[in-house]
NUTI-425748 format. One record per residue (C-alpha): x, y, z. Coordinates in Angstrom, 3 decimals. Layout:
BEGIN
NODE X Y Z
...
END
This chain:
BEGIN
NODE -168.509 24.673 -72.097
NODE -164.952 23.681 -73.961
NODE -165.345 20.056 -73.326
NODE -169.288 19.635 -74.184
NODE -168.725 21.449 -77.488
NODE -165.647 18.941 -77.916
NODE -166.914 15.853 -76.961
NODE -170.445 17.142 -79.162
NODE -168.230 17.616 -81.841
NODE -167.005 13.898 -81.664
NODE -169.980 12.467 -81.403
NODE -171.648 14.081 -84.257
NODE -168.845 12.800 -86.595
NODE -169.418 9.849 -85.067
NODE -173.137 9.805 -85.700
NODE -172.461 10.730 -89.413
NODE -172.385 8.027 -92.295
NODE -169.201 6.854 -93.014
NODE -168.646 8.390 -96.727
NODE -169.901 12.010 -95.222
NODE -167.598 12.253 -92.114
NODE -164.824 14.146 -93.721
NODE -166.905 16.777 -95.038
NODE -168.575 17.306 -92.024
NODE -166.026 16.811 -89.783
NODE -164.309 19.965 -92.319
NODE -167.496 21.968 -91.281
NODE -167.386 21.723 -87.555
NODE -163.879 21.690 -87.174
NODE -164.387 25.365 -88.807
NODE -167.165 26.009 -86.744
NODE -166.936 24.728 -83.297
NODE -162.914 24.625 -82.580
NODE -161.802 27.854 -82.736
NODE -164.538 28.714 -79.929
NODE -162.840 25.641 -77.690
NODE -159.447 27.085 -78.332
NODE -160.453 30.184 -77.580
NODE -162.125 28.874 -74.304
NODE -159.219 26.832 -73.840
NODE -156.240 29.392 -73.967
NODE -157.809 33.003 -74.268
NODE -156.999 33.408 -77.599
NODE -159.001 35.609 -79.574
NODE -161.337 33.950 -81.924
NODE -159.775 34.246 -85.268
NODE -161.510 36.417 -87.908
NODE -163.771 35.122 -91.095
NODE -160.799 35.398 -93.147
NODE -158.701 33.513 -90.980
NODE -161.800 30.523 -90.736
NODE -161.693 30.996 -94.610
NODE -158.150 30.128 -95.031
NODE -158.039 27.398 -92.777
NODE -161.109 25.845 -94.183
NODE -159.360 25.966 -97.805
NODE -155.972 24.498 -96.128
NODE -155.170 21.179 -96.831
NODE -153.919 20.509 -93.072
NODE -158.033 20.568 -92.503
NODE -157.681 16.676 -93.679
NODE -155.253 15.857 -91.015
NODE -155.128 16.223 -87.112
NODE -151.690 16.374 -85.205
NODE -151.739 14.417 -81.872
NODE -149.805 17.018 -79.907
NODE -150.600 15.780 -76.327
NODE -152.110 13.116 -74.709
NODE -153.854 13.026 -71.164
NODE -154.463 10.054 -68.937
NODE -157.297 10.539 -66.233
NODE -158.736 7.739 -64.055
NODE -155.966 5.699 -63.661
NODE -154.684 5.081 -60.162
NODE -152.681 2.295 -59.861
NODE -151.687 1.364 -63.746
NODE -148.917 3.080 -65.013
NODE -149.425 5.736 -67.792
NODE -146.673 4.066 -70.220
NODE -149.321 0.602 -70.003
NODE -152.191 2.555 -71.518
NODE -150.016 4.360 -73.601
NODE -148.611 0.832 -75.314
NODE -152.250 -0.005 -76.640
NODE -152.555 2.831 -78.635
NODE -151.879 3.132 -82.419
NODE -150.863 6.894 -82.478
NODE -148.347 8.398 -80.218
NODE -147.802 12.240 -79.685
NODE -146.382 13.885 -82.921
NODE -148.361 11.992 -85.198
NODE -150.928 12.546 -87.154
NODE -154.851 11.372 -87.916
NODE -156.801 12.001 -91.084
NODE -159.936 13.325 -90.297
NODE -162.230 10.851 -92.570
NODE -160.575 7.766 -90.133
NODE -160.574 9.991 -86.850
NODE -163.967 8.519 -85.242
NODE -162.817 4.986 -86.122
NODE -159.602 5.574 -85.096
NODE -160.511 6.690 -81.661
NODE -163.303 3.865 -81.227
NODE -160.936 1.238 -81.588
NODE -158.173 2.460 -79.336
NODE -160.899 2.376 -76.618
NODE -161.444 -0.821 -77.382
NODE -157.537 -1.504 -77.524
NODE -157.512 -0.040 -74.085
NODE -160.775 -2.498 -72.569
NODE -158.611 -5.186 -73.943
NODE -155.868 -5.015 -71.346
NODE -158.790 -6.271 -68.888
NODE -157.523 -3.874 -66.612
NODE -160.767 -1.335 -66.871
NODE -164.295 -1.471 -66.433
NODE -164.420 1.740 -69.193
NODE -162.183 4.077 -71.362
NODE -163.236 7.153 -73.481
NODE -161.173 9.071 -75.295
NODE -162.302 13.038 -75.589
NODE -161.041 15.827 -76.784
NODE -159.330 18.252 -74.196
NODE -157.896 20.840 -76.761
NODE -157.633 22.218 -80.307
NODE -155.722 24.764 -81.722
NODE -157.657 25.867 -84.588
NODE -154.885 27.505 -86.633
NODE -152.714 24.737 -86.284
NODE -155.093 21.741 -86.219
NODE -153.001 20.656 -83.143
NODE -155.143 18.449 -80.801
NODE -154.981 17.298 -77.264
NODE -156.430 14.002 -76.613
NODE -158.073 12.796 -72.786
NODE -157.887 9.268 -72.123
NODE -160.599 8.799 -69.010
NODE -160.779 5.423 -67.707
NODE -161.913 3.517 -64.358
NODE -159.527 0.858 -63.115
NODE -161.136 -2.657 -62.567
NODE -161.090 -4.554 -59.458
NODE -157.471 -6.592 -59.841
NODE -157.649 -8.753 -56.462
NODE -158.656 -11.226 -56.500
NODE -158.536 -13.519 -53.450
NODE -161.179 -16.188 -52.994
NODE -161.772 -19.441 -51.004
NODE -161.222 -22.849 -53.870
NODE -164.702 -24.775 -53.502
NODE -164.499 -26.439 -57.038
NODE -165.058 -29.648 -58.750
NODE -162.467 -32.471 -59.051
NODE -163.940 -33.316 -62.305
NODE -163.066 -31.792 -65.915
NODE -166.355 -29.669 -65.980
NODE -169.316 -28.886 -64.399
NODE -171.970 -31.417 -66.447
NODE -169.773 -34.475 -65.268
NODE -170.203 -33.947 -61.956
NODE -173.934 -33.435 -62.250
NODE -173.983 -36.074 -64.514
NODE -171.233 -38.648 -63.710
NODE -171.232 -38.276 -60.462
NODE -174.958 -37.588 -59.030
NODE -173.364 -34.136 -57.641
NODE -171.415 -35.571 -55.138
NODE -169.937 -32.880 -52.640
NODE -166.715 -35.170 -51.607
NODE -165.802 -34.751 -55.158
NODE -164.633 -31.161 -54.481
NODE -160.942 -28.956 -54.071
NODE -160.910 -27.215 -51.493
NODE -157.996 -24.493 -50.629
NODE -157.809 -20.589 -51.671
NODE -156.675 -18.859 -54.837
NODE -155.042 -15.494 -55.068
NODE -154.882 -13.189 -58.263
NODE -153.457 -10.076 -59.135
NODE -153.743 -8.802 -62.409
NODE -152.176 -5.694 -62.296
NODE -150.066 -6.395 -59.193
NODE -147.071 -3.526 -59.630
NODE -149.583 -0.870 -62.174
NODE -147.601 -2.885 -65.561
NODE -150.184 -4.940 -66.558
NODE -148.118 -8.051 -64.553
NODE -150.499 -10.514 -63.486
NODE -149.198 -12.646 -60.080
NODE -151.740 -16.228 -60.080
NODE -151.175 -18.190 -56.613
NODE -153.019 -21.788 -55.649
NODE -152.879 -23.745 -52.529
NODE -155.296 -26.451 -52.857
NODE -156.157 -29.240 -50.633
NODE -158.600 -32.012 -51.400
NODE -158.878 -34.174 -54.251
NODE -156.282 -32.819 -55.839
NODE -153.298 -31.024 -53.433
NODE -151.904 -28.258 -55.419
NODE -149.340 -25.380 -55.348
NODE -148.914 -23.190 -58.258
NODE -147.242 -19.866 -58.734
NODE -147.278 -17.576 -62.058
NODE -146.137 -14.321 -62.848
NODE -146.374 -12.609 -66.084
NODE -144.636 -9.442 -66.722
NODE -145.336 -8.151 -70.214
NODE -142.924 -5.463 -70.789
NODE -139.236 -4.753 -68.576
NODE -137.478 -3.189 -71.436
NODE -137.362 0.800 -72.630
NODE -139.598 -0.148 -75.616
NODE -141.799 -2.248 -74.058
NODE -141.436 -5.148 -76.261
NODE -139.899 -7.708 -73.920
NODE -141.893 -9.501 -70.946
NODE -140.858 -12.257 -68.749
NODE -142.934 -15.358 -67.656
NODE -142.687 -17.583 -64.712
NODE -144.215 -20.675 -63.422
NODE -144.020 -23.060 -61.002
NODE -146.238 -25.939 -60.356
NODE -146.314 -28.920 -57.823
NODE -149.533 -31.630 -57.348
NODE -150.151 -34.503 -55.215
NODE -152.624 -36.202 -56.209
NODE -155.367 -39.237 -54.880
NODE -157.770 -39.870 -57.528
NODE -156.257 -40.594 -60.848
NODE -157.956 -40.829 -64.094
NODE -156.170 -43.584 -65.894
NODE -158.151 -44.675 -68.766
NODE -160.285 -43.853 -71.247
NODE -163.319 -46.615 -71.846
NODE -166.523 -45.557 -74.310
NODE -164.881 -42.399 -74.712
NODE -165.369 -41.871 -70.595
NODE -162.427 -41.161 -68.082
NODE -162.196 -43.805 -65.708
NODE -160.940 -42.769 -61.984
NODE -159.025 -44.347 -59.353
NODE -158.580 -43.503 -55.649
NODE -156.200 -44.442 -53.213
NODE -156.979 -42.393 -49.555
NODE -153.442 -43.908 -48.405
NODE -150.764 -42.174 -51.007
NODE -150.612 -39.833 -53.850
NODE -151.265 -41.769 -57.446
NODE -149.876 -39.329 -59.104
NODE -147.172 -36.479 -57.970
NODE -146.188 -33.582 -60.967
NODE -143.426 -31.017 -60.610
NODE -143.203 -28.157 -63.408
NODE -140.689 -25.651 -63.184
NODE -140.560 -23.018 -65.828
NODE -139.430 -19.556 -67.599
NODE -139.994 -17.999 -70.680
NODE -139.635 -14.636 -72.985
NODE -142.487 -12.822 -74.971
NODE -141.677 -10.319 -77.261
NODE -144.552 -7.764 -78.624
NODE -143.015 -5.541 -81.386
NODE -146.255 -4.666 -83.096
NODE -149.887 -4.020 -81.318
NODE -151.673 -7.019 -82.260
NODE -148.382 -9.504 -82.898
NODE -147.613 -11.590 -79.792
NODE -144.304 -14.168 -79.600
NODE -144.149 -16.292 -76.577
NODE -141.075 -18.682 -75.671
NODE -141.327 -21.190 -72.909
NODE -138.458 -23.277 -71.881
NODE -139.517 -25.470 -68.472
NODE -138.423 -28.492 -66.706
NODE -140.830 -31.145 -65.971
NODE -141.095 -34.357 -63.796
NODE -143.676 -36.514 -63.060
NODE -144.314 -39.928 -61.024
NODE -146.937 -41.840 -60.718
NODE -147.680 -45.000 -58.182
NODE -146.942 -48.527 -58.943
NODE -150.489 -49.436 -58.905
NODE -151.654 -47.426 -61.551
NODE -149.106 -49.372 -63.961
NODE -149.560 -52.666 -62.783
NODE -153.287 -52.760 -62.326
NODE -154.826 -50.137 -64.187
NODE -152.926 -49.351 -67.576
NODE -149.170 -49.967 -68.266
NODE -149.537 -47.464 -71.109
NODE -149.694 -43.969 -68.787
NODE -146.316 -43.777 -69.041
NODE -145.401 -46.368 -71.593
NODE -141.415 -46.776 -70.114
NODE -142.332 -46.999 -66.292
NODE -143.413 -45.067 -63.426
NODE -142.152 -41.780 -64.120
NODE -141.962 -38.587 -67.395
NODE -138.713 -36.798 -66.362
NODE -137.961 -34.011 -69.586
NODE -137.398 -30.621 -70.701
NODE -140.328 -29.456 -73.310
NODE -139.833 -26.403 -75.075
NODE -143.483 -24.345 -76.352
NODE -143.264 -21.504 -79.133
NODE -146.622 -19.335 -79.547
NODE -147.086 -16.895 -82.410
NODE -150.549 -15.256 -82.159
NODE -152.200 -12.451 -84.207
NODE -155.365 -11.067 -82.391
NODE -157.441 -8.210 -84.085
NODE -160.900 -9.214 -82.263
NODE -162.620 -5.848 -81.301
NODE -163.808 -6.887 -78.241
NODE -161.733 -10.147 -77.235
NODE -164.058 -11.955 -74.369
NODE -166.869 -11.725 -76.587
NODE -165.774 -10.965 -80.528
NODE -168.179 -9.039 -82.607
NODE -165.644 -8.644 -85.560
NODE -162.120 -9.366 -86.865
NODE -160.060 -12.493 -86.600
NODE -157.684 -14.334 -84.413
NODE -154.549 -16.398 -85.817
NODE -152.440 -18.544 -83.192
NODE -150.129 -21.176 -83.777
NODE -147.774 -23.319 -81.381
NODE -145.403 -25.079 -81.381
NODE -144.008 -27.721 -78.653
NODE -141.553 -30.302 -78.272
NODE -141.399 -32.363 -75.172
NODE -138.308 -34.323 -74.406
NODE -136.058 -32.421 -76.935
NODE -134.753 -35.525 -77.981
NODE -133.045 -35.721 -74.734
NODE -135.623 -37.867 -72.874
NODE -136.580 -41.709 -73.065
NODE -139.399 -40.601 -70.974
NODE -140.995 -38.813 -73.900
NODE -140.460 -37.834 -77.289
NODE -142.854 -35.631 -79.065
NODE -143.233 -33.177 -81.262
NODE -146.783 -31.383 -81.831
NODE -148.009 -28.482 -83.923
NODE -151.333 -26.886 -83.847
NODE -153.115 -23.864 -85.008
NODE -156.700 -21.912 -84.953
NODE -158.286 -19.293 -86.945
NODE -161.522 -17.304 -85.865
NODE -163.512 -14.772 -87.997
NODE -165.915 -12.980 -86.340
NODE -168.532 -10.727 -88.477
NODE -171.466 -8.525 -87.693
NODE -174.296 -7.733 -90.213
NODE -176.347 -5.619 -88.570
NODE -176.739 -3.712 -84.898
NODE -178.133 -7.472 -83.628
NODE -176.943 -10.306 -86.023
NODE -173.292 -11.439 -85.985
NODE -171.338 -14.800 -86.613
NODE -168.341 -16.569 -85.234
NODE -166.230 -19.203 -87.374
NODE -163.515 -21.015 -85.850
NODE -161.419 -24.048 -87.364
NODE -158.368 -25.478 -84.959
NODE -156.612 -28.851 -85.544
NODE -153.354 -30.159 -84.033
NODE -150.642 -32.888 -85.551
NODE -148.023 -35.159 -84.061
NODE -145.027 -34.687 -86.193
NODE -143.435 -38.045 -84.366
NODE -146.156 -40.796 -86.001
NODE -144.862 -42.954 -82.873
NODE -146.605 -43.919 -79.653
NODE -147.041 -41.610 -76.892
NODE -147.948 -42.610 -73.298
NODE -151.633 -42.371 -72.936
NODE -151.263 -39.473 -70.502
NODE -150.273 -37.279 -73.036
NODE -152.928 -38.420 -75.959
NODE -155.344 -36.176 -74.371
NODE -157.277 -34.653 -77.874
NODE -160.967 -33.240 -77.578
NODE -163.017 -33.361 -74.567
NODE -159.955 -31.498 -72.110
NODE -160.290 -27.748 -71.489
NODE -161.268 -25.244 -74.237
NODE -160.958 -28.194 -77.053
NODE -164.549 -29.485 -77.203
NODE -167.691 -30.154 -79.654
NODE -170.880 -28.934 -78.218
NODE -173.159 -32.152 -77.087
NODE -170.246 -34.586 -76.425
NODE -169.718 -32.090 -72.943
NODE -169.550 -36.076 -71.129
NODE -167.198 -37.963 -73.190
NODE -163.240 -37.270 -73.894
NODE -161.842 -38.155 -77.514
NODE -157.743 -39.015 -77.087
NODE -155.661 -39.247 -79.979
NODE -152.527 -38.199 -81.844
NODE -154.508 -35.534 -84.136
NODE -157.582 -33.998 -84.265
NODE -159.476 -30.664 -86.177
NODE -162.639 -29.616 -85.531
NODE -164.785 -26.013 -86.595
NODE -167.709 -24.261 -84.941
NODE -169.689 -22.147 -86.355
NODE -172.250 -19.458 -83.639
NODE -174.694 -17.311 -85.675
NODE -175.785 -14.732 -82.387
NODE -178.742 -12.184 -82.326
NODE -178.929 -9.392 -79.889
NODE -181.708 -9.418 -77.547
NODE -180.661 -7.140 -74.662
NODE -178.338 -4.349 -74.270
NODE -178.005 -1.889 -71.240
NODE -175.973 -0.909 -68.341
NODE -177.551 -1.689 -64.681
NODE -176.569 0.701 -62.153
NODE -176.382 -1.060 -58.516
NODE -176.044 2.511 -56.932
NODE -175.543 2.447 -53.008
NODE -176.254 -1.394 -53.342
NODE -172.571 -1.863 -54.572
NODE -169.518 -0.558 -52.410
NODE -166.636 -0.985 -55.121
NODE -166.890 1.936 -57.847
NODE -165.662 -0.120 -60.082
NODE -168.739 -2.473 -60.523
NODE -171.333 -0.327 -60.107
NODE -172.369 0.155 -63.461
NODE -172.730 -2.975 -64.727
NODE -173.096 -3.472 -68.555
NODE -175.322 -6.306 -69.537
NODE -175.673 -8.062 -73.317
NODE -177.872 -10.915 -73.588
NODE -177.660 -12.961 -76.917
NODE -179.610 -15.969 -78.536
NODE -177.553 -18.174 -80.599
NODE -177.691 -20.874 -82.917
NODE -174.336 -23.247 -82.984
NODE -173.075 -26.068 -85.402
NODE -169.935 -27.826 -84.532
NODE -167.839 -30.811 -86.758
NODE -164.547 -32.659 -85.119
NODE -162.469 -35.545 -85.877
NODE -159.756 -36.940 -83.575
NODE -157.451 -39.562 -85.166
NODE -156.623 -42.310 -82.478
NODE -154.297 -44.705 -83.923
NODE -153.239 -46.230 -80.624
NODE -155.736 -45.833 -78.292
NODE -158.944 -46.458 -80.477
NODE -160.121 -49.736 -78.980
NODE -163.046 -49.556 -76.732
NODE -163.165 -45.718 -77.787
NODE -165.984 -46.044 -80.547
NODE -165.848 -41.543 -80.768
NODE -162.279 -41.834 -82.028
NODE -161.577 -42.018 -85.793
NODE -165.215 -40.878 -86.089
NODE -167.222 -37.628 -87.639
NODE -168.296 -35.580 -84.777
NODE -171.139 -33.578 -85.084
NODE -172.584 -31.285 -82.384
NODE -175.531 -28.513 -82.299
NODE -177.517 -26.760 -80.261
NODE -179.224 -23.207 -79.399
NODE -178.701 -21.291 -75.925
NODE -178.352 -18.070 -74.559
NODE -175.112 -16.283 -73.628
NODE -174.736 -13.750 -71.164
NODE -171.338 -11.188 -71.295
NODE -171.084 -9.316 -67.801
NODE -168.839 -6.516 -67.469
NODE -167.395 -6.967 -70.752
NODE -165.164 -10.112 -70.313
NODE -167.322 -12.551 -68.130
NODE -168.988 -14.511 -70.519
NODE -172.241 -17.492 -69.512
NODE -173.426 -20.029 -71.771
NODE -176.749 -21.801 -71.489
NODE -177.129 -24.361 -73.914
NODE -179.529 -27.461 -75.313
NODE -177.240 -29.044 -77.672
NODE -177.469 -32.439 -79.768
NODE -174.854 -35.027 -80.795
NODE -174.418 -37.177 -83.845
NODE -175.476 -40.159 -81.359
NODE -178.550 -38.712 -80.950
NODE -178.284 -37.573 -77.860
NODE -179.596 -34.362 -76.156
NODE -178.705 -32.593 -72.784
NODE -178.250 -29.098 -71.551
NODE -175.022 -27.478 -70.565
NODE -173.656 -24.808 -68.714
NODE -170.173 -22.815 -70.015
NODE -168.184 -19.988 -68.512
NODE -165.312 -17.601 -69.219
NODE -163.594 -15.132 -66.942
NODE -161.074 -12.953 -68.320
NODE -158.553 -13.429 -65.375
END
């Protein structure tokens, strides 16, 4: 009976426009808690007069956080939950914020990825002191993660359908472990053996907090490729590939170790120190371009990587509102190297805003400078077209350079939202209730890359990029995001594309 009337209470506060909650959050609070506390500890429920006070008290506009309870949680640690919270035992919550408040530490809590859900409930209240105990309930994800690697060689899925006419030699083959919680602290372990196109050992571990204040995590990372198939050029804004069955074309070794330091909830530093040493055949710069390396057949350097980041997204695989700020900086070479010498800044911005229970929009602007105006090797020119830096429509092409910007813009509607349950269908308790959001949306994308060395026979360099197109994205379990686009370029040109996101 306690906990319905509690959780009741919450949810009619909830439920209650925004400029009314504190007077009606007054009203139950006089009502409904002294029956819970009573319920709760066999304390006598206190008389009218007593009610009367109390309601005329000015501690009726505050709540005091006097314990917290964590239930659910099996393998993460309580202090890891704990960290994502904005109010700590002993501190108080004014009553016209107190739905908000708890809303977005839930959301703070989903944000670890280490969940599938998190409520926070009321467990007790002390009426004459307005002294609350707060339940944290939550049910742990699924953090291993070990799977067979069948997966292109090719920088995304639409060139190999395209490019290459969905070749199946053109595939890694190999397995891939992850751990994402592997000791309860949030530390994430990321193994690769990979055989195939590309052969492939890789080891990170992230451990986000080691001191008593849990401000202080460690990274490590290790990384070693041999590799057959090269691409070596960049022609009509295409890679061009070489293979050689016989011996590597290109062998990288990355060895690396670095600091972050979270003092506030939403303020991340990251420091990155690593050693780095690559090597590629003779043929590739004797026959296909002396410029990969510009000084010969190897990139031996130390590169150093600063990354400040701000991140206030409410939901962070799939924004609805807030904003994102990150900027980095690196230096490869340190001065140190004749290998390499450069020194690059970038930064992004995203503003996320919703307008009603279905429409919301997404702005993002990102560009990147070379703060050394002199020539790089063509290997590390890579601009738009490479990972997470793309227009939409230009999916097939790859735009090097020395700078580039670009903005998107992704006005979304709701059309579904629900929660499947699999039942006896699904084994793991952790997936089965699956939540499922379906949403239309309309993108517009602009870019420019400035190319002032590599520009010839690259007519997409030095140009206005424009890209739009409607599709359908589909969020899974909270953080596993599908695109389905039809998108357009500035060439006229029209094609559909597939996009995906996991949050591990």
């Amino acid at each position: 009976m306690k906990r319905k009337i509690l959780i009741n209470l919450r949810r009619a506060i909830l439920f209650t426009g925004s400029s009314l909650r504190p007077a009606v959050a007054k009203m139950l609070l006089i009502t409904l808690l002294p029956l819970s506390a009573a319920g709760q500890s066999g304390e006598p429920v206190p008389h009218d007069s007593e009610i009367s006070n109390a309601a005329g008290a000015e501690s009726l506009d505050f709540i005091t956080v006097r314990n917290i309870y964590i239930a659910g949680n099996k393998r993460t640690k309580n202090d890891i939950i704990l960290r994502e919270l904005d109010f700590a035992e002993g501190d108080t919550i004014a009553l016209s914020t107190l739905t908000d408040r708890l809303l977005k530490n839930e959301l703070n809590v989903m944000n670890t990825g280490l969940f599938t859900s998190a409520r926070i409930n009321f467990k007790e209240w002390k009426g004459e002191t307005n002294e609350v105990g707060l339940l944290i309930e939550v049910m742990e994800g699924w953090y291993v993660f070990p799977f067979p690697i069948v997966e292109l060689a090719d920088r995304n899925f639409n060139v190999w359908w395209e490019t290459y006419n969905r070749s199946l030699r053109r595939l890694n083959l190999g397995i891939r472990f992850y751990h994402t919680n592997f000791t309860g602290r949030r530390d994430q372990l990321k193994t690769v053996i990979q055989f195939g196109f590309t052969k492939k050992y890789e080891l990170i571990y992230t451990l986000p907090y080691f001191n008593r204040n849990k401000t202080l995590g460690l990274n490590f990372n290790f990384l070693h490729t041999r590799e057959k198939e090269i691409g070596f050029n960049t022609v009509n804004n295409e890679l061009l590939f070489h293979r050689n069955n016989e011996r590597p074309l290109l062998q990288r070794f990355r060895l690396g170790g670095g600091l972050l330091y979270r003092r506030r909830l939403n303020v991340f530093h990251k420091w990155n120190l690593s050693l780095h040493n690559y090597k590629i055949d003779e043929t590739v710069r004797q026959e296909l371009n002396p410029d990969f390396f510009l000084n010969g057949l190897k990139q031996q350097y130390l590169a150093f990587n600063y990354n400040f980041t701000i991140d206030k997204r409410d939901i962070r695989p799939y924004p609805m509102h807030g904003f994102y700020f990150e900027t980095n900086l690196q230096y490869l070479g340190l001065g140190l190297s004749d290998d390499i010498n450069a020194l690059n800044v970038s930064a992004q911005f995203q503003k996320y805003f919703t307008f009603s229970d279905r429409w919301s929009l997404g702005l993002m602007v990102k560009g990147k400078t070379g703060l050394i105006r002199e020539k790089q090797p063509y290997y590390n020119s890579a601009a738009l077209g490479y990972f997470d830096d793309f227009i939409r429509g230009y999916e097939l092409y790859v735009i090097d350079g020395l700078d580039y910007a670009y903005h998107k813009g992704n006005l979304r509607f709701k059309l579904l939202d629900k929660e499947l349950n699999w039942g006896k269908y699904m084994k793991l308790e952790s997936f089965k209730k699956m939540p499922v959001k379906v949403f239309l949306s309309l993108r517009n994308e602009l870019g420019y890359v400035n190319n002032p060395f590599y520009k010839t026979g690259n007519p997409l360099s030095n140009e206005l990029l424009w890209g739009a197109g409607v599709g359908v994205d589909l969020v899974l379990y909270y953080d596993k995001v599908f695109n389905f686009e039809f998108s357009r370029n500035h060439l006229n040109e029209y094609g559909f594309f597939l996009h995906w996101t996991f949050s591990f």
